[in-house]
N, C-alpha and C positions, 0 to 999 in steps of 0.2 A: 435634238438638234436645236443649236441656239435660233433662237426665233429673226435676232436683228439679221440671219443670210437670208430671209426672204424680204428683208426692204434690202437686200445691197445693191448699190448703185455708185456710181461716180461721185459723187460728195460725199456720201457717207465716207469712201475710200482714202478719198484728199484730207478729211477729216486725218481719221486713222493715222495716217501717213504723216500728217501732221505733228500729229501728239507723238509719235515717234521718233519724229527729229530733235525734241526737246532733249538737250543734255543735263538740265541739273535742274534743281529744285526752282530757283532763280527765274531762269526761264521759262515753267510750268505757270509761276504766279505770275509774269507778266503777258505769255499766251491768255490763258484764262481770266484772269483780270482782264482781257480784252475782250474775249470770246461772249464770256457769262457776265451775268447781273450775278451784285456778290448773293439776292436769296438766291439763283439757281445753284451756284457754287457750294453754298450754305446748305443746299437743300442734296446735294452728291455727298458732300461730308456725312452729311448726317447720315445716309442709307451705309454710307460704307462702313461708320461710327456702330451704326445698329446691326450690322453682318455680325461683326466684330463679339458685338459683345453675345448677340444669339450664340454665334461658334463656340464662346465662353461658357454656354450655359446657362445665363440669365434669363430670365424670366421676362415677359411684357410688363409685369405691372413694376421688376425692379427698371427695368428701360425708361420708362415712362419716371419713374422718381428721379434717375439721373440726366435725363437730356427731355427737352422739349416736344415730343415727336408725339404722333398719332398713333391710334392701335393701326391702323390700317396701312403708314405706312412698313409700320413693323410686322404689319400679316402678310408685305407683298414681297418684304425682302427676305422673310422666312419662308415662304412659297418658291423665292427666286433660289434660295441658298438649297433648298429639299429637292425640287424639281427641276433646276434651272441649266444654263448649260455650263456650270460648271466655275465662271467668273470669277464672282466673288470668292470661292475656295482657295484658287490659282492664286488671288490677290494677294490674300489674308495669307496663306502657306509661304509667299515670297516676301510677306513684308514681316512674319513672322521670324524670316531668316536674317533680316538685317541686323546690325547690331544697333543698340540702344545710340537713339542722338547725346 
């Protein structure tokens, strides 16, 4: 069970609900660009950046040669991607279906 339904509550929800009303790419970066500081944004990229390439197969130490990041944040998104509720997968399988920009 994904862990964030035991914090759910009313902000968290409006949140949600939020990010869901956004229609294009356009208005994601000026939401967020409001929301976040660009390290927090910076710092979502990256996990999703490092799902991505785990999924691929790669290795921590070739992660660590391509992008900036910690072993640790790489041990929590490979924990979250083994154990997790499933997110990341969902993500990566639906952006996997898009076609190339």
């Amino acid at each position: 069970m994904p862990r964030i339904r035991n914090d759910r509550n009313d902000s968290i929800d409006q949140l949600f609900q939020a990010i869901l009303s956004l229609q294009d790419q356009d208005e994601c970066y000026r939401f967020f660009g409001d929301l976040l500081t660009v390290q927090e944004l910076s710092a979502f990229a990256q996990r999703l950046q490092v799902a991505r390439m785990l999924s691929n197969g790669m290795t921590y130490e070739a992660i660590r040669a391509e992008i900036a990041t910690s072993s640790s944040t790489i041990t929590r998104v490979n924990t979250e991607l083994r154990y997790g509720s499933g997110g990341y997968r969902l993500v990566l399988d639906r952006l996997r279906e898009l076609p190339d920009p």
